[in-house]
C-alpha positions as CSV (number, residue, x, y, z in Angstrom):
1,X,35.3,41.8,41.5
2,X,32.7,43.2,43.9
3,X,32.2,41.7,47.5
4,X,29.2,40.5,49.2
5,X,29.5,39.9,52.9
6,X,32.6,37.9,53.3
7,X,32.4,36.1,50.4
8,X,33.9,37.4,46.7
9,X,32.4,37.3,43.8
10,X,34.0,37.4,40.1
11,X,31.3,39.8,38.1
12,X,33.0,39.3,34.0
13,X,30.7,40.3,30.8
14,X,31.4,36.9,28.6
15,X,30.5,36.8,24.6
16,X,29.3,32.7,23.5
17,X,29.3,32.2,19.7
18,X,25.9,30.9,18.5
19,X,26.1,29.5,14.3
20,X,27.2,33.1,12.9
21,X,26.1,35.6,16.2
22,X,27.9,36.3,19.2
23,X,25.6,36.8,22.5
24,X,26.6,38.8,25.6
25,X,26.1,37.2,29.1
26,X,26.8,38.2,32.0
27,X,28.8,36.0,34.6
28,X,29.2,35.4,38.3
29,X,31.1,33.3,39.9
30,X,31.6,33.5,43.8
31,X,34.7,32.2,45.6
32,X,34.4,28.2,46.2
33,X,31.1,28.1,44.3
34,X,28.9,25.0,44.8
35,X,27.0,25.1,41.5
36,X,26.2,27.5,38.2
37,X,22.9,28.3,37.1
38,X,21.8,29.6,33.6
39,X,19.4,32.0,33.2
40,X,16.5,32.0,30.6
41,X,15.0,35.7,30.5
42,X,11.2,35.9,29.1
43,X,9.8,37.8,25.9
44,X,10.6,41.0,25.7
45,X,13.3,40.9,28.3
46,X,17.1,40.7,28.1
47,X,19.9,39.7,30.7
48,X,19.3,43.4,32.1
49,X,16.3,42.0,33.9
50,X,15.7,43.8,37.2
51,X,14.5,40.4,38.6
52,X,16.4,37.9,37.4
53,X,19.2,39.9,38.2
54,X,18.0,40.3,41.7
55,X,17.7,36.3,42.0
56,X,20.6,35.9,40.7
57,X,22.0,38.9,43.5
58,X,21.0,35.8,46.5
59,X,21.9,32.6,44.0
60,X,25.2,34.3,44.9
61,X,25.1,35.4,48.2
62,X,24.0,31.5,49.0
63,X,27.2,30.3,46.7
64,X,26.0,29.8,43.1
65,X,28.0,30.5,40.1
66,X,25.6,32.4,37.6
67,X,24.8,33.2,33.9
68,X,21.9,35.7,32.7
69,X,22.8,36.0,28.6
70,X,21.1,37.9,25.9
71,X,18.7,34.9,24.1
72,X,18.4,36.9,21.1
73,X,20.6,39.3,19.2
74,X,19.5,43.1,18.8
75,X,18.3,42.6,15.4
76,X,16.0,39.9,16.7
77,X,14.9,42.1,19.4
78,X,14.1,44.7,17.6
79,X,11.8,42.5,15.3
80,X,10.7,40.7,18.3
81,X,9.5,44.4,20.0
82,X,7.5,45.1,16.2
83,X,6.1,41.5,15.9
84,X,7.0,39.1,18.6
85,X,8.2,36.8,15.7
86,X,11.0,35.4,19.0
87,X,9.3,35.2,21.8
88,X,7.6,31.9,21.8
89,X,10.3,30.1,19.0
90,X,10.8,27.8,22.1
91,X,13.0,25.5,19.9
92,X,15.2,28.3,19.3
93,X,15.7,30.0,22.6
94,X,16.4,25.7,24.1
95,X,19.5,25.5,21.5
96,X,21.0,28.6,22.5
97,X,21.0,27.7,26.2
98,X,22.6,24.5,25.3
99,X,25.2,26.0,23.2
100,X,25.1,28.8,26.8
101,X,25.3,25.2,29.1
102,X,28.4,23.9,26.6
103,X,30.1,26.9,27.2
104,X,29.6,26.6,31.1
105,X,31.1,23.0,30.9
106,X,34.3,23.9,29.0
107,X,35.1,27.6,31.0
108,X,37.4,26.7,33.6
109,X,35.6,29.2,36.8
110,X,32.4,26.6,35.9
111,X,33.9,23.5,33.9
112,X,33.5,21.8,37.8
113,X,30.3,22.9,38.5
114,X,26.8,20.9,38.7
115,X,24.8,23.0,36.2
116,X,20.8,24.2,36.7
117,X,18.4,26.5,35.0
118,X,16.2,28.9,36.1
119,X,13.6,30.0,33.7
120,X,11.4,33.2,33.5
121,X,7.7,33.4,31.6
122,X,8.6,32.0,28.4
123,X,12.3,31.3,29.3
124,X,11.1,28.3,31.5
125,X,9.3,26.2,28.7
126,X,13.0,27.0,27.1
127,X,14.8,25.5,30.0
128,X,12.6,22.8,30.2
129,X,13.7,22.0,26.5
130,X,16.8,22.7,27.1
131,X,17.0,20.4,30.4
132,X,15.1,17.2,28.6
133,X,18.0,17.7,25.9
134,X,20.6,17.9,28.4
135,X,18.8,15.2,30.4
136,X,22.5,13.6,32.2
137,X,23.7,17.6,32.8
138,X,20.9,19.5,34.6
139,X,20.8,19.0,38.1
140,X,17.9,21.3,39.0
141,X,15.3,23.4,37.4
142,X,13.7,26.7,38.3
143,X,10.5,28.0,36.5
144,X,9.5,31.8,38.1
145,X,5.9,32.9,36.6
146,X,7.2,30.5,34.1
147,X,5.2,29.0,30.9
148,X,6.0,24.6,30.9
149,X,3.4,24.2,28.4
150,X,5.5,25.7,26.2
151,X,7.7,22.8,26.6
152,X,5.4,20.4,24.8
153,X,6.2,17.2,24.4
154,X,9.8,17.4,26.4
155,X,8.3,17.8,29.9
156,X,8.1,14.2,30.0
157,X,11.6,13.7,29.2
158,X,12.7,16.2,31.7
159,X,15.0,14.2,34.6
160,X,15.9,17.1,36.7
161,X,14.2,18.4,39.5
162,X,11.9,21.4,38.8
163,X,10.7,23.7,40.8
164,X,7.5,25.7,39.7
165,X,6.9,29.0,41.1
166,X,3.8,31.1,40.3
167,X,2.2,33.8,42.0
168,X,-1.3,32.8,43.3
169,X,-2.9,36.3,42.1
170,X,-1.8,34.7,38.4
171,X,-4.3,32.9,37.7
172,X,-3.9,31.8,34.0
173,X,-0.9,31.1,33.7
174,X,-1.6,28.9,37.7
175,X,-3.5,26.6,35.8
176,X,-1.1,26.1,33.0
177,X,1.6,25.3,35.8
178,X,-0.6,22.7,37.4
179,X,-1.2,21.2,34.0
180,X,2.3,21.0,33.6
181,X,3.1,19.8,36.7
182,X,1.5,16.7,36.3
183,X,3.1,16.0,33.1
184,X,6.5,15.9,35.0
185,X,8.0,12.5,35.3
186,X,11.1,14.2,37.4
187,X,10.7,15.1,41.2
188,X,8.6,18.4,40.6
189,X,6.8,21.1,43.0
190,X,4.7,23.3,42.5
191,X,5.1,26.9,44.5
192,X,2.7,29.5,44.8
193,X,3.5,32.7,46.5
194,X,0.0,34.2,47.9
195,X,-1.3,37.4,46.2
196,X,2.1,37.8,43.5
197,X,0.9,38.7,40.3
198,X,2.5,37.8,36.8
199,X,6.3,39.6,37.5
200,X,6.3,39.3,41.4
201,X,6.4,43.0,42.0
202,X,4.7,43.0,45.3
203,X,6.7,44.0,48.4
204,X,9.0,40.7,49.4
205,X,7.3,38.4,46.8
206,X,10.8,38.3,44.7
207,X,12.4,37.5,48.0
208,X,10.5,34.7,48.5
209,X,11.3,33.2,44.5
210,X,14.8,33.5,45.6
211,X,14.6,32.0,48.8
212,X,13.0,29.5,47.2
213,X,15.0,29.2,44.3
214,X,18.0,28.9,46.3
215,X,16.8,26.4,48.9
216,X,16.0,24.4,45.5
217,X,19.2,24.5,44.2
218,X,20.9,24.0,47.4
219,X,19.3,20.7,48.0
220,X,19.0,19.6,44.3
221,X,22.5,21.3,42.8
222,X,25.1,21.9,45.5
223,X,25.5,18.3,45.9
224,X,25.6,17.2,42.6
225,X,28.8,19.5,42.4
């Protein structure tokens, strides 16, 4: 347990059976937390991701109950890193995060909890897939830098509220979020953070995907709890 200003927070590493492999995850859970949110890393990333581990730092602080999980086993990394065979199977990374999400539902620290994703690169078409599956479960959905398109088919069938966040020095994949945003049926905004490139690594513009992420979640998850 490590504290965070006055609140605690319950830092456990979890392993969630998927068919015949076991996944590591890493889990959160602050005292009287008002939500959970599952985390969908992009290609070539893991749960070890300096930013999503940094979001999920302030989806804390603010109250949140999080998950950042391995999507793919080391094997499948490894052939991933040689060929990229993983990285955009979409239909495979959206079942694991709703075996992840059935998991959430039956632990007791998060069995309570109104449950959202937040989705990096290719980890948001995943939890966009994952969230049109799980249409009656997600309350909210983050996208950072974040590739819908990928979603096909189930953005339409995507109920939750998404929030799109791309930085505005991104310029490809800003157009494929526009695109996508007006495919979304759900409540859906699109949020651009001036002069961020692809993985936000310009002084504060993380800061501002979690300040926006959270203010999402809080309006959009929190009460749904």
């Amino acid at each position: 347990m490590r504290e965070r200003g006055l609140a605690s927070i319950e830092q456990r590493t979890v392993r969630i059976t998927v068919g015949r492999q076991a996944l590591e995850g890493d889990l959160g859970v602050p005292a009287h937390a008002r939500g959970v949110v599952l985390f969908a890393h992009g290609s070539g990333s893991s749960r070890f991701s300096a930013r999503n581990k940094h979001v999920a730092a302030v989806l804390q602080e603010n109250g949140f109950a999080t998950l950042l999980i391995d999507l793919l086993t080391p094997n499948e990394e490894e052939l991933d890193r040689l060929s990229g065979e993983y990285r955009f199977d979409i239909g495979r990374l959206a079942e694991r995060l709703i075996v992840f999400a059935e998991w959430l539902a039956a632990e007791d620290a998060t069995a309570s909890l109104a449950l959202s994703m937040f989705g990096a690169s290719t980890g948001g078409g995943a939890a966009l897939v994952a969230a049109a599956e799980l249409a009656d479960r997600v309350a909210a959905v983050v996208s950072r830098g974040g590739r819908p398109d990928l979603a096909g088919e189930a953005l339409e069938r995507v109920l939750a509220p998404t929030l799109l966040i791309v930085g505005g020095s991104d310029e490809v994949v800003l157009e494929l979020n526009r695109a996508a945003l007006s495919r979304l049926h759900a409540t859906a905004r699109l949020e651009v953070i001036p002069g961020a490139t692809h993985l936000f690594e310009e002084p504060g513009a993380l800061d501002e995907v979690a300040r926006h992420a959270a203010a999402w979640f809080e309006t959009y998850a929190s009460r749904a709890s």
